[in-house]
C-alpha positions as CSV (number, residue, x, y, z in Angstrom):
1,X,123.1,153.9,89.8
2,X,124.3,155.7,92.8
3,X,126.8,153.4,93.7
4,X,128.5,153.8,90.2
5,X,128.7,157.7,90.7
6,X,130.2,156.8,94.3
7,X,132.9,154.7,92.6
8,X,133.7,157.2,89.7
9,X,134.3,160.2,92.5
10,X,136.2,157.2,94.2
11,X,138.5,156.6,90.9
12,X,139.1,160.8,90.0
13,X,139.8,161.1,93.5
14,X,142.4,158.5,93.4
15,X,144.2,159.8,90.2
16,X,143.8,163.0,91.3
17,X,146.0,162.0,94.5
18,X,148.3,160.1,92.4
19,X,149.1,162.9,90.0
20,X,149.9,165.7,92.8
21,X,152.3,162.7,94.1
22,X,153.9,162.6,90.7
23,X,154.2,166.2,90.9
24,X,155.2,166.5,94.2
25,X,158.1,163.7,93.5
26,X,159.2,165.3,90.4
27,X,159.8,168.7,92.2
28,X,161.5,167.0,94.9
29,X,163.7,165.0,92.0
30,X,164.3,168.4,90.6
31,X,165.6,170.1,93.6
32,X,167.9,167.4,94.5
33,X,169.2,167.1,90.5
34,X,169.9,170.7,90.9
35,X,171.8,171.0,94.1
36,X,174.2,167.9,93.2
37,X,174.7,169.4,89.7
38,X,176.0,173.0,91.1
39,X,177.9,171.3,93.4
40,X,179.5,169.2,90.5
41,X,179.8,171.9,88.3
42,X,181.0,174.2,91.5
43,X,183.8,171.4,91.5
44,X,184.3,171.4,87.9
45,X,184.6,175.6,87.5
46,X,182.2,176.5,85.2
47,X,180.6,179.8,85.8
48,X,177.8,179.5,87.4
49,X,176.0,182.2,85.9
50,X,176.3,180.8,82.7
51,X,174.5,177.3,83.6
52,X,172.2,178.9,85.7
53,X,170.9,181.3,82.4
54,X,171.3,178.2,80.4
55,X,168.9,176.1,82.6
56,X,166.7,178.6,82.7
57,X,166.2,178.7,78.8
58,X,166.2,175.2,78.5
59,X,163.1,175.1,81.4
60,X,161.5,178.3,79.1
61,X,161.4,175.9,76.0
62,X,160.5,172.8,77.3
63,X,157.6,174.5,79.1
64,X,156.5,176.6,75.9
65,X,156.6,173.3,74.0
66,X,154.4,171.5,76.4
67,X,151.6,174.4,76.6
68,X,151.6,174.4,72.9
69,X,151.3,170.7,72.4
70,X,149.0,170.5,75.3
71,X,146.8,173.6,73.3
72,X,147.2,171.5,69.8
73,X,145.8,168.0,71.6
74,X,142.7,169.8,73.4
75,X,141.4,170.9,70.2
């Protein structure tokens, strides 16, 4: 019996680690994705004001629509 609570700490402690590294990847994938596309669209000569507010809306809804969905599966 004690070994089976040793293994399940084992197993959450492993997803645990593998879901910060998802994170962790996905900011890093971000940050890269963002610094080629202002140099592209630095190239290009849009304003960069305007893609800059229109990224940040488009982060704004996307993260809105994942709380509420997240919120509508908990319950």
């Amino acid at each position: 019996m004690r070994t089976l609570g040793k293994r399940e700490a084992t197993r959450d402690r492993e997803s645990l680690n593998r879901r910060l590294t998802d994170w962790w990847a996905y900011l890093l994938l971000g940050g890269v994705g963002l610094i080629l596309g202002t140099f592209i669209i630095d190239l290009v000569g849009i304003d960069l004001h305007v893609v800059l507010s229109g990224a940040i809306l488009a982060v704004l809804t996307v993260w809105i629509f994942w709380l509420l969905r997240r919120a509508r599966k908990s319950k």
